[in-house]
BAKE-145006 format. One record per residue (C-alpha): residue number from 1; residue in three letters; x, y negated, z. Coordinates in Angstrom, 2 decimals, decimal comma. Each point is the difference from the previous one (the first is absolute). Layout:
+-----+-----+---------+---------+---------+
!   n ! res !    east !   north !      up !
+-----+-----+---------+---------+---------+
! NUM ! ALA !       X !       Y !       Z !
...
+-----+-----+---------+---------+---------+
This chain:
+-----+-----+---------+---------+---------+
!   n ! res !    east !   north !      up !
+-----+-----+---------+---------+---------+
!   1 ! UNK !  -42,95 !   11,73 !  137,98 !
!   2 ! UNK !   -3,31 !   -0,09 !   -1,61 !
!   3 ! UNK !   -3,63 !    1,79 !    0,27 !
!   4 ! UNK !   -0,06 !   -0,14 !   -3,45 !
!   5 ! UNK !    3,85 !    0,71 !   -0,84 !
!   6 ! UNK !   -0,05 !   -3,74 !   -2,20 !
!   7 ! UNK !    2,79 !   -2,27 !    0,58 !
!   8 ! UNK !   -0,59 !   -2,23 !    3,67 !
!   9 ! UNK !    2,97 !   -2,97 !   -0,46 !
!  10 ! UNK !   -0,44 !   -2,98 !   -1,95 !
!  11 ! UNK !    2,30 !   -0,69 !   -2,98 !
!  12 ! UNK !    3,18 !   -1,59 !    0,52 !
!  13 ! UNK !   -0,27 !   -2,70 !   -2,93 !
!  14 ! UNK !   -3,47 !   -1,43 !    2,65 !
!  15 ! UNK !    2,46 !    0,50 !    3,12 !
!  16 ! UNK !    2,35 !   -1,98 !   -1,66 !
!  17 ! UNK !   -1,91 !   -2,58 !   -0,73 !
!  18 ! UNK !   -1,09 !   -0,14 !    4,20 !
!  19 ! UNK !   -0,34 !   -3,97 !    0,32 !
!  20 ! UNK !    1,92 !   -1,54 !    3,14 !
!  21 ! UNK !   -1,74 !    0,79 !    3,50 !
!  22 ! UNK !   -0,55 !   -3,55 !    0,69 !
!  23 ! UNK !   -2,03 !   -0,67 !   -3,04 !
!  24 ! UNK !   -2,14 !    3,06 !    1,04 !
!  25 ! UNK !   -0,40 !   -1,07 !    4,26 !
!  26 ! UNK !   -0,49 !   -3,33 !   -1,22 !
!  27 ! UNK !   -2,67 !    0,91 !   -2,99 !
!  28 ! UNK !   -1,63 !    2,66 !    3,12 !
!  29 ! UNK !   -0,27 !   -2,83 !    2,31 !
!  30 ! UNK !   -2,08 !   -2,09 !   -2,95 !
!  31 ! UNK !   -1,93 !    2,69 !   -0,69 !
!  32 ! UNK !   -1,38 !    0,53 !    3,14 !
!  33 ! UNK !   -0,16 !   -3,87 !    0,55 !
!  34 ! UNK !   -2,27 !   -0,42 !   -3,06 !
!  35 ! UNK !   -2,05 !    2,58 !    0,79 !
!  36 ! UNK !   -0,80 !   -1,14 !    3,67 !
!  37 ! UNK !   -0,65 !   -3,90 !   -1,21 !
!  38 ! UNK !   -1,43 !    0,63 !   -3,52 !
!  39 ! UNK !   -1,90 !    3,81 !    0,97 !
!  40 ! UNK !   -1,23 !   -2,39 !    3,27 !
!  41 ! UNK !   -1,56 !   -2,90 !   -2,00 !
!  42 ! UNK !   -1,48 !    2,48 !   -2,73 !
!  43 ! UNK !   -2,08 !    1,31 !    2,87 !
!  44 ! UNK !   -0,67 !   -2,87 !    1,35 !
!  45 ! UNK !   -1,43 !   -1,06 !   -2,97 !
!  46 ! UNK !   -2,29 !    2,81 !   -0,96 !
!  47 ! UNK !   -1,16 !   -0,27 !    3,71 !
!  48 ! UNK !   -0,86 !   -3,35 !   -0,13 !
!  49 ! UNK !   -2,16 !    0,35 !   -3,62 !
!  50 ! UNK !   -1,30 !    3,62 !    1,38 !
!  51 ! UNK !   -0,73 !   -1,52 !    3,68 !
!  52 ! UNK !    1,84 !    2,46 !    1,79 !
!  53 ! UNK !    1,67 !   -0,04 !    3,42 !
!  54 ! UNK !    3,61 !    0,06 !   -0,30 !
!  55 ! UNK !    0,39 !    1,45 !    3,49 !
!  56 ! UNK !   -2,09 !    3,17 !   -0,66 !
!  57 ! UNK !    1,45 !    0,41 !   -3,74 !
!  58 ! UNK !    3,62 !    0,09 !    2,29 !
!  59 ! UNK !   -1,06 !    2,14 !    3,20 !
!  60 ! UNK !    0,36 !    3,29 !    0,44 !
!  61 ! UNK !   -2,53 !    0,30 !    3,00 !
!  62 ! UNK !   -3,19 !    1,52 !    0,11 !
!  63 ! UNK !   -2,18 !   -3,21 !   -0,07 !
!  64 ! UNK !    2,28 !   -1,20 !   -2,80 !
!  65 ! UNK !   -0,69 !    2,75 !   -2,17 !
!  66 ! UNK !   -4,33 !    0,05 !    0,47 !
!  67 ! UNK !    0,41 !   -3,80 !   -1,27 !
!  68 ! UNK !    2,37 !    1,22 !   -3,00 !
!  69 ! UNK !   -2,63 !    2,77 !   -0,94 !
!  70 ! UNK !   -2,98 !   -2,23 !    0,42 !
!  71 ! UNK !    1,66 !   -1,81 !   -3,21 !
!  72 ! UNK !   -1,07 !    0,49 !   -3,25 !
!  73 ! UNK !    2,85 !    2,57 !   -1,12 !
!  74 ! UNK !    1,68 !   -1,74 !   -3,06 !
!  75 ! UNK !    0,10 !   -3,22 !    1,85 !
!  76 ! UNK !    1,79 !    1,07 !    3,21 !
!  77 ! UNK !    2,40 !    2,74 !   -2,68 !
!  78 ! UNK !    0,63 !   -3,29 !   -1,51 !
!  79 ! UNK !    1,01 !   -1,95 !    2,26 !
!  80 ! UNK !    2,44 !    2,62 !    0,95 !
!  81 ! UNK !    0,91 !    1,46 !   -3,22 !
!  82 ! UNK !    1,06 !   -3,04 !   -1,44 !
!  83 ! UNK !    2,96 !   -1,38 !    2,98 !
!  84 ! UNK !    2,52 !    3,20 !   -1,92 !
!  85 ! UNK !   -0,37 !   -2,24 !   -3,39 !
!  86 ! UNK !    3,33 !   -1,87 !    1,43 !
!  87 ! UNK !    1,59 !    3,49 !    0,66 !
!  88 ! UNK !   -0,34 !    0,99 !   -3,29 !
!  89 ! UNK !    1,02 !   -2,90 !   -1,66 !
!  90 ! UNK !    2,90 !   -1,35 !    1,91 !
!  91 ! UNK !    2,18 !    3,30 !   -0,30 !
!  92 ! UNK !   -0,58 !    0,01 !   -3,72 !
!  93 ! UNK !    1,70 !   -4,04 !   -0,14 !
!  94 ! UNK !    2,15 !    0,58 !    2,25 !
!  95 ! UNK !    1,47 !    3,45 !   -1,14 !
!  96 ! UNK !    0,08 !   -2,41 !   -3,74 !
!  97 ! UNK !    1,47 !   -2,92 !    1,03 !
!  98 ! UNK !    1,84 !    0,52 !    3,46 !
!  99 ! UNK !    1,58 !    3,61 !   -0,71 !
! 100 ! UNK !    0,08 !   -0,95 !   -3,77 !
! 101 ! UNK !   -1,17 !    3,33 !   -0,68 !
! 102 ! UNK !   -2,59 !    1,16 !   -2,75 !
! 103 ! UNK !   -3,85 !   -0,02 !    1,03 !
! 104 ! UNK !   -0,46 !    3,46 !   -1,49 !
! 105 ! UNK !    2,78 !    1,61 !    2,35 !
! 106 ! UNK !   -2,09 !   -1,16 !    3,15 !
! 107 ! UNK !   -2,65 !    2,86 !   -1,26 !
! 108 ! UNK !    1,88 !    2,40 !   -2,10 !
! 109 ! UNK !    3,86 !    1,30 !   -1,33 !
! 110 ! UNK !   -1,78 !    2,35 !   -2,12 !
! 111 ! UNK !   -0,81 !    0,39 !   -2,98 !
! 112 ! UNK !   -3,07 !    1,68 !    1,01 !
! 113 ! UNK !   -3,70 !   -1,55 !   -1,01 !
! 114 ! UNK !   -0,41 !   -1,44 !    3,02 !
! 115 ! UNK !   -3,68 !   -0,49 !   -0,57 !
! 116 ! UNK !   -0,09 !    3,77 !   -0,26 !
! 117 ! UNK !    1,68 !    0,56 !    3,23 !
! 118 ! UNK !   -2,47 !   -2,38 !    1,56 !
! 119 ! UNK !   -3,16 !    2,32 !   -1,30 !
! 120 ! UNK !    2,01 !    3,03 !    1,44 !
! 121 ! UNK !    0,60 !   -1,18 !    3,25 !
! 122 ! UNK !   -3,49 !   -1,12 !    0,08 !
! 123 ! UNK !   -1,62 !    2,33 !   -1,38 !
! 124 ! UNK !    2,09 !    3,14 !    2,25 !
! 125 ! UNK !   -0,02 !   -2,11 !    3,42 !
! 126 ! UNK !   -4,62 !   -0,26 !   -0,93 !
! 127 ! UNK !    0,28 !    3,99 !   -0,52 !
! 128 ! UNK !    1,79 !    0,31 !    3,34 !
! 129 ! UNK !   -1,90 !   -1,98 !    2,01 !
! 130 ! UNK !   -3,23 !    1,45 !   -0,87 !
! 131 ! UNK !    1,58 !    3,56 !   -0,09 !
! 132 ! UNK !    0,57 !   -0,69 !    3,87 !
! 133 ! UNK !   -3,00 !   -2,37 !    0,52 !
! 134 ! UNK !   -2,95 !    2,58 !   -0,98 !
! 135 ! UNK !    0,77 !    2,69 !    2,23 !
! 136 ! UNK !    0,12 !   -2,52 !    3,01 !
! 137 ! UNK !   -3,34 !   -1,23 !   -1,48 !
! 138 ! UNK !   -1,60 !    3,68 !   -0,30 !
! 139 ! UNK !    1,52 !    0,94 !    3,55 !
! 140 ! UNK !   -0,39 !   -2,97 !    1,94 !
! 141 ! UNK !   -3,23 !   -1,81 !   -1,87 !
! 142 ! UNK !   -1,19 !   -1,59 !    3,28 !
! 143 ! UNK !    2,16 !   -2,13 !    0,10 !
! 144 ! UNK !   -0,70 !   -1,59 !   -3,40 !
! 145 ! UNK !   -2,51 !   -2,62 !    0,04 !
! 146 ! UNK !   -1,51 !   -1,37 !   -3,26 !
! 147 ! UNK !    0,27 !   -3,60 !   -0,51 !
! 148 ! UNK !   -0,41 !   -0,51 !   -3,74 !
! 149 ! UNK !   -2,02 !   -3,76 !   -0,21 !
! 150 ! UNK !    0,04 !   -0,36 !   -4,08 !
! 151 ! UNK !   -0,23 !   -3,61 !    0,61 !
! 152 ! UNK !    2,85 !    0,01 !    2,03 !
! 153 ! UNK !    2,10 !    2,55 !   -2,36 !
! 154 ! UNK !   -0,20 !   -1,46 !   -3,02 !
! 155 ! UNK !    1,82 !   -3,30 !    0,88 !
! 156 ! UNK !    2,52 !    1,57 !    1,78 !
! 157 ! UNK !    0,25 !    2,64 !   -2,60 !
! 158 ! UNK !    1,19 !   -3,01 !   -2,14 !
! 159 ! UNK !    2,56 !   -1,11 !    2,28 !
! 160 ! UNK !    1,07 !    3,19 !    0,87 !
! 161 ! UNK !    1,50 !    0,89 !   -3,46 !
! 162 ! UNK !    1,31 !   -3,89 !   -0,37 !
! 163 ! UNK !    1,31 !   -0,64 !    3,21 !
! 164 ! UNK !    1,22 !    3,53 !    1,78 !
! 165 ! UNK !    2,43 !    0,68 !   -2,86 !
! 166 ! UNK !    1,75 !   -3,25 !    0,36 !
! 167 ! UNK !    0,20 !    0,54 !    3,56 !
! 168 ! UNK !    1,08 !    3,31 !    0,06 !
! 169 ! UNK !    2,51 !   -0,89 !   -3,10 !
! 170 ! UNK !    0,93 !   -3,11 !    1,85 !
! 171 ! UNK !    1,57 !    2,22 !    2,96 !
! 172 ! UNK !    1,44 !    3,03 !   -2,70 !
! 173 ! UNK !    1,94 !   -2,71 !   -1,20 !
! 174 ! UNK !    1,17 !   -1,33 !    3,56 !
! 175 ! UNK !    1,12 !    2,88 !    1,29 !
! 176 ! UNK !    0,59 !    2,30 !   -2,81 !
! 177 ! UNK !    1,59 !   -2,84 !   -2,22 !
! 178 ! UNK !    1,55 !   -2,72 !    1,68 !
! 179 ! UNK !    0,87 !    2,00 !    3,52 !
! 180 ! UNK !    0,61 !    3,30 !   -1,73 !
! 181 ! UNK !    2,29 !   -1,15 !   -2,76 !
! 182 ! UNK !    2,40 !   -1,57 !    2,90 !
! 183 ! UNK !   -0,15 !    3,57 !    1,85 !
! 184 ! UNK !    0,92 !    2,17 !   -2,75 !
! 185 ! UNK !    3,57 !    0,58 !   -0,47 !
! 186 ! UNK !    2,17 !    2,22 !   -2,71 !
! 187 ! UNK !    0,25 !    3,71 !    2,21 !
! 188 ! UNK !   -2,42 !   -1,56 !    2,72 !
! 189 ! UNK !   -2,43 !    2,87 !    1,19 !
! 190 ! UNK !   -3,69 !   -0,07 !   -1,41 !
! 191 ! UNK !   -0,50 !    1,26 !    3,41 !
! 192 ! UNK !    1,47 !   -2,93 !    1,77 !
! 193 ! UNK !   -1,68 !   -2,35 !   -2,27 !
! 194 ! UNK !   -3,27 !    1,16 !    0,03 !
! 195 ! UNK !    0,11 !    0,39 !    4,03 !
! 196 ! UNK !    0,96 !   -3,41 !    0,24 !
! 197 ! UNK !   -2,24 !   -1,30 !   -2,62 !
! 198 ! UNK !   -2,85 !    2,45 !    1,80 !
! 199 ! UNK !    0,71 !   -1,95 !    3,40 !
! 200 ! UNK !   -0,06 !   -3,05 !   -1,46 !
! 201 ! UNK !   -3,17 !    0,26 !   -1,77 !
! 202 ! UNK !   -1,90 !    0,91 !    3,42 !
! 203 ! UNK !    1,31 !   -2,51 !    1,88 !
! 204 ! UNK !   -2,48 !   -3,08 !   -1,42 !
! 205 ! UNK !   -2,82 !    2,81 !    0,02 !
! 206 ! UNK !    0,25 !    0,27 !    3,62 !
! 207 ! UNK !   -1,42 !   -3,45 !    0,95 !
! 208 ! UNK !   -3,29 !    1,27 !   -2,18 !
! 209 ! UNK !   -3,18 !    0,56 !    2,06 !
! 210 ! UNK !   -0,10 !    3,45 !   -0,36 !
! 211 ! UNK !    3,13 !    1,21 !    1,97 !
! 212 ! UNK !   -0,38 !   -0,14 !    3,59 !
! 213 ! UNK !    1,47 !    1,80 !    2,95 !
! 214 ! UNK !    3,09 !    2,21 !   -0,97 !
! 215 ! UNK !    1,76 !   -1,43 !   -2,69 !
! 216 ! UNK !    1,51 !    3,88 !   -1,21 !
! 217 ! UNK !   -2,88 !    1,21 !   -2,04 !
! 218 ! UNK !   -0,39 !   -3,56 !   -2,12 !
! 219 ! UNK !    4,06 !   -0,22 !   -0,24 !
! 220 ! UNK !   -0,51 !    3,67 !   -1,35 !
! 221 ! UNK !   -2,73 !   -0,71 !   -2,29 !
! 222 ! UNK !    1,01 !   -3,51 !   -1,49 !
! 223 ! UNK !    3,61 !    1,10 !   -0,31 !
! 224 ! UNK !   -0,79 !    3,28 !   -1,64 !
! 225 ! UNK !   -1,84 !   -2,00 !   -2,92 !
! 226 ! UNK !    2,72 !   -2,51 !    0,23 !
! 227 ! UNK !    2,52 !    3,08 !   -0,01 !
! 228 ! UNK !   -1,54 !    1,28 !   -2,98 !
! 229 ! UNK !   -0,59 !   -2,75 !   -2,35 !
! 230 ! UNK !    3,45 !   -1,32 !    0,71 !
! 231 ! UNK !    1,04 !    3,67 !   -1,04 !
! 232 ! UNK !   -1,04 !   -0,09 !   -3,46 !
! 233 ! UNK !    0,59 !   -3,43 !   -0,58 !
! 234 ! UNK !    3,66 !    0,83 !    0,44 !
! 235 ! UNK !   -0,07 !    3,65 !   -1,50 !
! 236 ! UNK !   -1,86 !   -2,09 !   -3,36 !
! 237 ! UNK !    1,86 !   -3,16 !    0,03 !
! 238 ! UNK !   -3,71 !   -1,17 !    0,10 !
! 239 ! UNK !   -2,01 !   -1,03 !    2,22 !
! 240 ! UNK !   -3,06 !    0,73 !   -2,35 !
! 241 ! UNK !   -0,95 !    3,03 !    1,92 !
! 242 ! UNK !   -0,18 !   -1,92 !    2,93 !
! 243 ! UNK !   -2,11 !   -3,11 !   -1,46 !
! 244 ! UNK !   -2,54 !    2,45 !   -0,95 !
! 245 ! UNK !   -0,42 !    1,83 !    2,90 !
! 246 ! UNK !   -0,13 !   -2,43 !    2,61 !
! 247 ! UNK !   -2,99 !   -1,90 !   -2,04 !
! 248 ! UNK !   -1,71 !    3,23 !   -0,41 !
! 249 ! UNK !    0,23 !    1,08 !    3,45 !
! 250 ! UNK !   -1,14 !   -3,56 !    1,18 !
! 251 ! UNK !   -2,80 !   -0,42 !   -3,00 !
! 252 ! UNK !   -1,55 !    4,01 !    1,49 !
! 253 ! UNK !    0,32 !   -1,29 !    3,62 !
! 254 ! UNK !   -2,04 !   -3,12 !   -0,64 !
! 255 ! UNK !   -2,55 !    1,57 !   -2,49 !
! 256 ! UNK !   -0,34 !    2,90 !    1,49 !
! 257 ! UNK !    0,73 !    1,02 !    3,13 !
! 258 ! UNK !    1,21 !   -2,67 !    2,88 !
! 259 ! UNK !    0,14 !   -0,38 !    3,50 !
! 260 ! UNK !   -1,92 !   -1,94 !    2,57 !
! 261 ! UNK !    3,34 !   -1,40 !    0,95 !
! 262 ! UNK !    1,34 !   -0,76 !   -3,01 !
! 263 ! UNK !    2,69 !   -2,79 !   -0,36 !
! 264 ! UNK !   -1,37 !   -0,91 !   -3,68 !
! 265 ! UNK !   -4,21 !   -0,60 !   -0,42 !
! 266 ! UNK !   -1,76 !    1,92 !   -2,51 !
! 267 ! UNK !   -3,31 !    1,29 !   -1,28 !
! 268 ! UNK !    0,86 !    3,70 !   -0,19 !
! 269 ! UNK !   -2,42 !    2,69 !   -0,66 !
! 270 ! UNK !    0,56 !    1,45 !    3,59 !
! 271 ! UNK !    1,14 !   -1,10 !    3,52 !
! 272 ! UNK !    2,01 !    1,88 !    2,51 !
! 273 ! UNK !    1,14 !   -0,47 !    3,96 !
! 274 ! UNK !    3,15 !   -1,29 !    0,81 !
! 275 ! UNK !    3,01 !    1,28 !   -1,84 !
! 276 ! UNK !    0,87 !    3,59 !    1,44 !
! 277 ! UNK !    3,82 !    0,03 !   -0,06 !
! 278 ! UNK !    0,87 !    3,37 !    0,39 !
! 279 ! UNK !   -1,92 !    1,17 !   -3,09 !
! 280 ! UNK !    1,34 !   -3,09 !   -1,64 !
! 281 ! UNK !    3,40 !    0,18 !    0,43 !
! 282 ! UNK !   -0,48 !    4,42 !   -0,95 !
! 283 ! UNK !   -1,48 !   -1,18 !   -3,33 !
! 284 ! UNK !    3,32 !   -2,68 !   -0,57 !
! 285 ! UNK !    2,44 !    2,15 !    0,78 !
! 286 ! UNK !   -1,91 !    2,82 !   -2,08 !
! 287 ! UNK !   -0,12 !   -1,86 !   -3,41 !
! 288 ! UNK !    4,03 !   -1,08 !    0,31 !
! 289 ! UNK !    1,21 !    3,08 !   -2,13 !
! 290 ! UNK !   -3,54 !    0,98 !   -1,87 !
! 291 ! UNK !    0,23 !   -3,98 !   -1,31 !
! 292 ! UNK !    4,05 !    0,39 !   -0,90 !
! 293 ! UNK !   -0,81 !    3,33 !   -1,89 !
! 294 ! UNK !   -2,87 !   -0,77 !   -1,83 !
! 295 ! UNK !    0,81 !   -3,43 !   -1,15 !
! 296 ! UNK !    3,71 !    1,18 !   -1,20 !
! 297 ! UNK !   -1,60 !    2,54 !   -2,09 !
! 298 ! UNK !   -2,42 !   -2,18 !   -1,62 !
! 299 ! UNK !    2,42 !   -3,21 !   -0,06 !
! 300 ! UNK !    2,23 !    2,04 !   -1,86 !
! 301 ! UNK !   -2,32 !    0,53 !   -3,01 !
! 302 ! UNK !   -0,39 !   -3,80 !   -0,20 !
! 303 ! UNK !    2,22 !   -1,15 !   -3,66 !
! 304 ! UNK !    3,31 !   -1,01 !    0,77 !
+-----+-----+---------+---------+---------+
């Protein structure tokens, strides 16, 4: 079953070309391995040349954070931004040379533009958030705080663009590649799939400053985003939608609008309080089907 009524199972020549389990647990387990050694050293490095504490850049407490924000914005974004580089790149070898399957399957079995289905998941998931955003900034003003520095925004402006779209693609392709392409299964729900690929996407997100107390309302909102993108990924055979999305919806948060407990630094044009979960994980579960509809109608005006 669909929101859109367009086919949800993947097509039997990909399912039949499924590469042995053991190539897949044993490319996971590299994956993650290159990404904790290699992602570890990265930041280490950029540290080291920006003069950064490592321990703050990792904490999650309050004192941890007031050093991280006392940063200049691009450095500290840096330093983090760069340890996904290995998360992007591994999957793509391995999924060549290890699964011996084609590079181009890892992010697409369409014959869609994927470039175009990048724009349209960026360009719907920018319309949504600030469709939800400006009422909660006309209502609830007082708890916006301006914090535009143009010294400070320009840099990370920079970076932002560079850096938050290889991050953000870095995970798309992690979970909605290399994980997702394992899950899906000839007559396999798009329900059970995207739950699944929804639960698995929050997990990581959980350890991120942000989230504390109950762990519902961040399960609810992480795995509705996760839910979603892994939804059209496999409704498109893409995971185009997805790519373009998750940057936008990162690029907005650190340009615009971010939190005072934010688990990634930026130079935004306003500051918040702590993360509200209850709102958040309303908004989340909100844009799930207005996300599915809209991109399905405009992916399916992109040339075949």
């Amino acid at each position: 079953m669909s929101f859109d009524g367009t086919p949800t199972s993947p097509s039997e020549e990909f399912v039949e070309k499924r590469p042995k389990l053991w190539r897949w647990i044993l490319g996971t387990f590299l994956i993650l391995i290159s990404w904790l050694v290699a992602g570890n050293a990265l930041t280490i490095l950029a540290a080291s040349l920006f003069n950064l504490d490592l321990a703050a850049l990792a904490g999650t407490d309050k004192e941890s954070l007031a050093i991280v924000r006392s940063y200049a914005p691009w450095q500290a974004a840096s330093a983090v931004l760069i340890s996904f580089l290995p998360l992007l790149v591994a999957p793509v070898l391995l999924h060549r040379y290890l699964l011996k399957g084609k590079v181009k399957e890892l992010f697409t079995r369409s014959t869609r533009s994927f470039r175009s289905e990048v724009q349209i998941g960026a360009l719907v998931m920018t319309a949504l958030l600030l469709a939800t955003g400006i009422p909660d900034f006309i209502f609830n003003n007082s708890d916006y705080e301006w914090s535009f520095d143009l010294s400070k925004f320009l840099p990370y402006l920079l970076v932002a663009l560079l850096l938050i779209p290889m991050q953000t693609t870095a995970e798309e392709v992690f979970y909605r590649g290399w994980i997702q392409q394992r899950l899906e299964k000839s007559g396999r729900s798009i329900w059970l799939v995207s739950t699944i690929g929804g639960l698995l996407f929050a997990l990581p997100h959980l350890a991120n400053p942000e989230v504390s107390g109950s762990l519902i309302l961040p399960v609810i909102g992480y795995g509705s985003t996760g839910f979603m993108l892994t939804w059209v990924t496999m409704r498109d055979k893409s995971m185009g939608l997805a790519v373009g999305a998750h940057a936008a919806n990162n690029i907005v948060a650190g340009l615009l609008v971010s939190s005072a407990d934010s688990a990634l630094p930026s130079a935004s044009l306003y500051l918040t309080p702590e993360v509200s979960w209850g709102p958040a994980a309303s908004v989340s579960v909100l844009l799930i089907p207005l996300f599915i509809w809209l991109t399905g109608k405009l992916n399916a005006k992109v040339a075949e």
